[in-house]
Structure formats: C-alpha cells, structure tokens
C-alpha positions in Angstrom: -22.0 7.5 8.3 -24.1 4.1 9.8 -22.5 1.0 9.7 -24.9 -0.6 7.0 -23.4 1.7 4.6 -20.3 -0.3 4.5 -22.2 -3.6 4.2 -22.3 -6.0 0.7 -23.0 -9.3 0.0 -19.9 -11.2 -1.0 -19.9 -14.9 -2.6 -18.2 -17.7 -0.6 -16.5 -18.5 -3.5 -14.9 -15.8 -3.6 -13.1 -15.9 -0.2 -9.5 -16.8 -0.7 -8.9 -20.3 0.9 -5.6 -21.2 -0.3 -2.5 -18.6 -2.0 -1.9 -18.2 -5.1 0.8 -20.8 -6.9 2.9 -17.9 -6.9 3.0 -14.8 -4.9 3.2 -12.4 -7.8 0.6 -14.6 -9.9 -2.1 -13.0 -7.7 -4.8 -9.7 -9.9 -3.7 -6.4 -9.2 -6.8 -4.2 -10.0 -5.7 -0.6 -11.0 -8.6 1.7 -10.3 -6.8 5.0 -11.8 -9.4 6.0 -15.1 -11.5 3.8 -14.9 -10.7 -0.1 -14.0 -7.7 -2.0 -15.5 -7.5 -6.0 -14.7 -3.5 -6.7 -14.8 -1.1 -9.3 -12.1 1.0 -8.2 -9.2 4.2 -9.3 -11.1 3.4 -6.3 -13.9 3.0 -4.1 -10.6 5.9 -1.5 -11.7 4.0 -0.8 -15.0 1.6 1.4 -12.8 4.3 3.2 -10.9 6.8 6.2 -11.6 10.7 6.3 -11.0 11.2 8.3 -7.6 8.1 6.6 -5.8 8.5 4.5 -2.6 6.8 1.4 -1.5 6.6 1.5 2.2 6.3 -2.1 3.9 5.9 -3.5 6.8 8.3 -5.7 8.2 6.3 -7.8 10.8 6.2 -11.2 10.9 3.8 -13.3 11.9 4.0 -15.8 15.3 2.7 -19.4 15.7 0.1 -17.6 18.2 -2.5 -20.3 17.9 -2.4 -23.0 20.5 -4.0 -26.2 21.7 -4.1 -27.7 25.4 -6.4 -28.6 28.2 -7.0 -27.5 31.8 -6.2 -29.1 34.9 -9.7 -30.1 35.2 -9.3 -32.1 31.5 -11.6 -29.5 29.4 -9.8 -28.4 25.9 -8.8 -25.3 25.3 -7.7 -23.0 22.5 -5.4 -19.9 23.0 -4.8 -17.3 21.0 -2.0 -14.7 21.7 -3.1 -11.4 21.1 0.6 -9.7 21.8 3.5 -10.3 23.4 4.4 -9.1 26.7 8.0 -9.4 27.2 9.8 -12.7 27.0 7.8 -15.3 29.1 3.9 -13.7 29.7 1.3 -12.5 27.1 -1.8 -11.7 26.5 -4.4 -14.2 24.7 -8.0 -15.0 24.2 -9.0 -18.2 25.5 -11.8 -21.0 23.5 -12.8 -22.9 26.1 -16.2 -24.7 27.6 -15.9 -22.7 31.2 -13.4 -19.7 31.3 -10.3 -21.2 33.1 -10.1 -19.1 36.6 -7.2 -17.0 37.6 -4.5 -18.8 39.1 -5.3 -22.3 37.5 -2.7 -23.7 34.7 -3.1 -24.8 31.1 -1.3 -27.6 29.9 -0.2 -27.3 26.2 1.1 -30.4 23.8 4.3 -31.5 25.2 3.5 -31.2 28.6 4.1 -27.3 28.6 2.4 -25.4 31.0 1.6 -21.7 31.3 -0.5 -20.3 34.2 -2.9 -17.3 33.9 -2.4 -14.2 36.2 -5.0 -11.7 35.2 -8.3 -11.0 33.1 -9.4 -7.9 31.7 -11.8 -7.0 29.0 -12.1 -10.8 27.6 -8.2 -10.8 27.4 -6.3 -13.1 29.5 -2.3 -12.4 30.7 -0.7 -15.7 30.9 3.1 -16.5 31.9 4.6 -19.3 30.3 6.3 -21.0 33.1 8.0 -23.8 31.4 10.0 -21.9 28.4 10.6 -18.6 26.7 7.5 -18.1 24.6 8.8 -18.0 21.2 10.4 -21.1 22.3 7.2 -23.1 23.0 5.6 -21.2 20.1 8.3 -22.8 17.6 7.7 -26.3 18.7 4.2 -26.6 19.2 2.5 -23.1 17.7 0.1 -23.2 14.7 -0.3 -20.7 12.7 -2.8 -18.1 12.9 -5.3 -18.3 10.2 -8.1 -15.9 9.7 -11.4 -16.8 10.8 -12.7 -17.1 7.3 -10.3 -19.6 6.1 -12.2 -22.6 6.6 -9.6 -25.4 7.2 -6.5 -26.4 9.5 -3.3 -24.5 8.9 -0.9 -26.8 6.9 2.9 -26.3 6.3 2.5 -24.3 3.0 0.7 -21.5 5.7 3.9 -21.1 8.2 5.7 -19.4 4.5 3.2 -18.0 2.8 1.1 -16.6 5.3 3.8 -14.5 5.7 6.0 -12.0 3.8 9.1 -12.6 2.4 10.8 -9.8 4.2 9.4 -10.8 7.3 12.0 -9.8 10.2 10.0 -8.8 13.5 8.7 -11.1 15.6 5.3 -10.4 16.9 2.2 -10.3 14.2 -1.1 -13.2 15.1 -2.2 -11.8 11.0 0.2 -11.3 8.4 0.0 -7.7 6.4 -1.3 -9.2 3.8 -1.0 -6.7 1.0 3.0 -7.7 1.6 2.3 -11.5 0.3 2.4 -10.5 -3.1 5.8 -9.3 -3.6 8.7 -11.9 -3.9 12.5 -11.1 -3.7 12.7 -10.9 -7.7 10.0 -8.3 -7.8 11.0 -5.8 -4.9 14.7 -6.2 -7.0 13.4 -5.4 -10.5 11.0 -2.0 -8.7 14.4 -1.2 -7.4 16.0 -1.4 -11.2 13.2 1.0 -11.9 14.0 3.7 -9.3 10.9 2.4 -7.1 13.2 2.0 -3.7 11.7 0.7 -0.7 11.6 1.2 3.0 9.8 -0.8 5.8 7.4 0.2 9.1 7.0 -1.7 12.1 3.4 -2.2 13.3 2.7 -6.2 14.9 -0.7 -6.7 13.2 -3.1 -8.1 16.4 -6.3 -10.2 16.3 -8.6 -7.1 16.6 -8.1 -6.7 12.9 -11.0 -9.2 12.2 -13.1 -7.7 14.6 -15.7 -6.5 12.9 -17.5 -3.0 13.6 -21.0 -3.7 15.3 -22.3 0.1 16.6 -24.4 1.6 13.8 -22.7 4.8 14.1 -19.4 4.0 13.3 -17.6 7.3 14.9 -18.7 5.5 18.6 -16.5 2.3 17.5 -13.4 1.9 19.1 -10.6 0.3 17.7 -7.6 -2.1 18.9 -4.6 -0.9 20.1 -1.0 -2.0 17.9 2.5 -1.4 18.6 4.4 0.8 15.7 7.6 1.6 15.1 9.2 4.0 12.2 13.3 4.5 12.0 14.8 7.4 11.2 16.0 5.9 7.9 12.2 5.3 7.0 11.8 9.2 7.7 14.7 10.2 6.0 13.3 8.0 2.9 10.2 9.6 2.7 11.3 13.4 2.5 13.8 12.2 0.2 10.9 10.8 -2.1 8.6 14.1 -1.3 12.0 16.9 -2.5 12.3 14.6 -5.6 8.6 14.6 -6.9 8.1 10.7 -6.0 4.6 9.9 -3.8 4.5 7.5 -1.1 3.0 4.4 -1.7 1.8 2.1 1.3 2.1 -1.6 1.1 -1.2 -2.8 3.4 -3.2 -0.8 5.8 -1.3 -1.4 8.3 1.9 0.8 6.9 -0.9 3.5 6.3 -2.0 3.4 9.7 1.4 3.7 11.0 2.5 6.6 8.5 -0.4 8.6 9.2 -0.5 7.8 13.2 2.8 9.6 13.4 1.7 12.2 10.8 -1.4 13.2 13.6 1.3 13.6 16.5 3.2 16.3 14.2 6.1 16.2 12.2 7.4 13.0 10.6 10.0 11.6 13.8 11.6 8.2 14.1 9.7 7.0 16.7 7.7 3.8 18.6 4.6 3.5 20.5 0.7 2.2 20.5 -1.4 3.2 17.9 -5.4 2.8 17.7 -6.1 5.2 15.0 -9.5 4.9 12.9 -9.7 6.3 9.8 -13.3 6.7 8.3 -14.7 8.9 5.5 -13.6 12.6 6.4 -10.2 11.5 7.3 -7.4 13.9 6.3 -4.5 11.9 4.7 -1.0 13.8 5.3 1.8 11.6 4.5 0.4 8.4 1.9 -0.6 9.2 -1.5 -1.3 5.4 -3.0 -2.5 2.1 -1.9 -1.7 -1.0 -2.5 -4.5 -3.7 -0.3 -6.3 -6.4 -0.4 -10.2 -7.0 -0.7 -11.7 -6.7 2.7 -14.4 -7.9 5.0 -18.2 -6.2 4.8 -18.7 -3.6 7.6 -14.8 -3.5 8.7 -12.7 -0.7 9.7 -10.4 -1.4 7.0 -13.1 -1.3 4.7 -14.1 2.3 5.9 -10.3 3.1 5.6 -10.3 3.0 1.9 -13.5 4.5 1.6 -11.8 7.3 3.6 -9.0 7.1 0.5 -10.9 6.5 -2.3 -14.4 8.4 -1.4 -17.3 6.2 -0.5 -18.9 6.0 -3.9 -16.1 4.9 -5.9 -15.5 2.2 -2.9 -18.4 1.0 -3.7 -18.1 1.0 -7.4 -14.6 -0.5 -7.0 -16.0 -3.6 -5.0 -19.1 -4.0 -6.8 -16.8 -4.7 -9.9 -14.0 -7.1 -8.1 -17.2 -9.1 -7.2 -18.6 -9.1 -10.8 -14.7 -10.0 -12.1 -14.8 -12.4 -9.3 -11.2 -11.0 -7.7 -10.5 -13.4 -4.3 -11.1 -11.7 -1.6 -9.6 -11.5 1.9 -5.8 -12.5 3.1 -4.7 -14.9 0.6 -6.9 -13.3 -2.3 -6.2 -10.5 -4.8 -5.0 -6.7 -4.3 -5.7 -3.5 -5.4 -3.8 -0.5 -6.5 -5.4 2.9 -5.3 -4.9 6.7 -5.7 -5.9 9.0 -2.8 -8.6 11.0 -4.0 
C-alpha cells in the first residue's frame, strides 16, 4: 500500500486543543454494526463480563526544556528517553547545533553537557542533578506538536493517566485519558478486570511516515515491559471466553511484539514493531484509541485492525460527526476484523 492511501483532509477545528471537562465526558464511537455515537463514561455498556482492559501504565515526564548555550543562542531540548539516572538522549531546537563537548545552561542555572550525536539525537549528561530532579523543577510538559499553545498547569494532570506509575513517557497513551478511578471501579463491578503493560511512549510517535511505500518506513524504537501477572491475566481471560481489549496503541504494540517472539512470557526489552494492512493479530481482539494523524503509522495500525475500507469509512464519519481528534480529543471502540 503507498502512503497517500492513508492521507485525508482533517478540519482544524477539529484538533483537540484543550481536554475534555471531564475525562469520561469525552465520545466513544462504537463501530460494531454499523456506527453508534455514545460517551466514555457508558464505556461498559459495549463490553461483556470476562473481558480485560489492558493499560498501560507509563507516565509521562516534564521532557521539554528551555536554556541557552554558552555562546548566548536559545535552545529547546526535548528528551527522547532516559538513559539511566543522570544522561539522556534529546533532540535539540536551536539556531546552530550546539557542538559536542560544549554545555547548555537550563533555567536555574542548571547545566547539562552533550557527549555524543547520532542520527539527529543528542546524549546529554546532566551534570548538576539527577534528571528527574531537574525535570520536576523546571520541566514543561510535553505537548504534541499540534496543540497550538504553551503547556499550562491543567496539562501536568491531564495529559496524563490517572494510573500513571512509570516514569519515562515524552507523550501520554492517550486512549488511557479517558478512564477516571470511578470508571475502571464500576468495569470491575461488572466482571471487566484490568491489567497494565509497560511501554514509555517516545517522540517518534508524531513522526509522520514520508516514503511512499510504506513497507520501506522504519519505525522508532520503545522500551516494553509485560509481568507475569499481565500474562497470567490474559490466559485467564482467553480459558474463560473473555477477549482482550487494548487500551491505546501502545498496549497493542506491546501485546503483539511479545506475541511475534513466541509464546506469551513476562518479559522487557525494545520494541519497533510496525503494524500495517496484512498484519496478523495474535493476542488483542478490541480497541479502544483515539483519532489519529493523516499518513501515520498509527493510522495504518487500525487500518491493519479494522480493514482499510472500513478505516476509511470510520474516519470519514468522525469528521462528518465532528468527533475531536488527536490526544486530548475523542476515542473509538473497535473489533478486530
């Protein structure tokens, strides 16, 4: 398939700029039989006792930052993952790439020196403090290239989910910003447990896809991780009829990345799977996402999940219902075809 398959035109009004008031207050579109309109909070009408919402459990960093070289020019940094407790790697905004060996002074007067380039990625070492440190007092929070304003303080909670526990995410798994405490506790009521993933969600998620033939594009590489409680979850769901349902692409990536390497194993590592249209699916059976960008990989993922045509059909009538698209928009609820 060419990339200008996967390519629509999208209103600007229609990209999310703000959350909903509340998380559960954002559409859910149900695409089983046809199309149903309905909200996140009545979520457990379209699921079955036995079924199991896998999540994952990421949380997002203060990765963006602002300083300035030694020389005076501004700079903006971006991390891209972290490293171990005082270097990283980042992508660097600035007027002349900073050169290897020179410093970056941040707000506050903290400094961080870069060691090494590769690829357009910078490794830094933040000399001054542990990074999470520095990150807490003067970190902003990521926002997606297509939210058109300054983070504000509303962002450093809802741009992220409210079981957040792992340190490590520059973009939330945004599927996961619907659900609230109250709602994950009535599913549970219902027999709809829950388990979480691991996978730190990196910048490369925005990249878009620019080859024409998409099978030559080659994706970012993510940590995962998957417990043996999370494995032990999931054939518990599969011996008692339940399907597995994945909160976000990013729990179906990790699911089915471990599902290539052979049986289902409590495991971590990298991933850089691509799913396209061909794509055989071995461990998720439903969907729950969010409306994504024209001619991205996660676009081709459900397209892969859903079948190309009714992708398109799907999207075509979000845009004429005028769902909000992108992180802080809408979601949809999807069966594997």
């Amino acid at each position: 398939m060419k990339l200008s398959d996967f390519d629509f035109d999208l209103p600007k009004s229609l990209i999310a700029q703000y959350p909903s008031k509340r998380r559960t207050e954002s559409r859910l579109l149900v695409t089983k039989q046809g199309f149903t309109n309905s909200t996140f909070s009545k979520l457990g009408d379209f699921l079955r006792p036995n079924d199991l919402l896998v999540l994952n459990d990421t949380k997002v960093i203060p990765a963006r930052l602002f300083g300035h070289k030694e020389s005076g020019g501004k700079v903006e940094l971006l991390i891209e993952r972290l490293i171990n407790e005082h270097e990283a790697l980042v992508m660097i905004k600035a007027s002349r790439a900073p050169k290897i060996g020179s410093s970056i002074i941040l707000e506050n007067n903290i400094q961080l020196r870069i060691c090494d380039k590769n690829d357009g990625i910078y490794k830094v070492d933040f000399v001054s403090d542990a990074i999470l440190n520095v990150l807490d007092e003067v970190g902003h929070i990521p926002l997606p290239p297509y939210i058109n304003r300054e983070d504000i303080k509303e962002d450093s909670k809802r741009y992220q989910t409210v079981y957040a526990k792992k340190n490590g995410a520059v973009a939330a798994p945004t599927a996961g910003l619907h659900f609230d405490e109250l709602l994950l506790s009535k599913l549970k009521k219902k027999g709809i447990d829950h388990t979480f993933v691991t996978l730190h969600v990196g910048a490369g998620t925005f990249q878009p896809v620019k080859v024409e033939n998409i099978e030559s594009h080659k994706m970012h590489s993510e940590y995962y991780e998957i417990s043996q409680k999370t494995v032990d979850q999931i054939a518990k769901t599969r011996s008692k009829g339940g399907r597995v349902i994945a909160v976000g692409t990013t729990a179906l990536r990790t699911l089915e990345s471990v599902a290539l390497k052979g049986n289902l194993s409590s495991q971590k590592g990298e991933t850089d799977i691509f799913i396209y249209p061909g794509f055989e699916f071995q461990i998720v059976d439903v969907l729950i996402t969010n409306f994504h960008l024209p001619k991205s990989s996660l676009l081709m993922l459900v397209s892969a999940f859903i079948g190309f045509e009714k992708m398109l059909e799907t999207y075509q009538y979000a845009i004429k219902e005028r769902y909000r698209f992108f992180s802080y928009g809408d979601a949809m609820l999807i069966e594997k075809n």
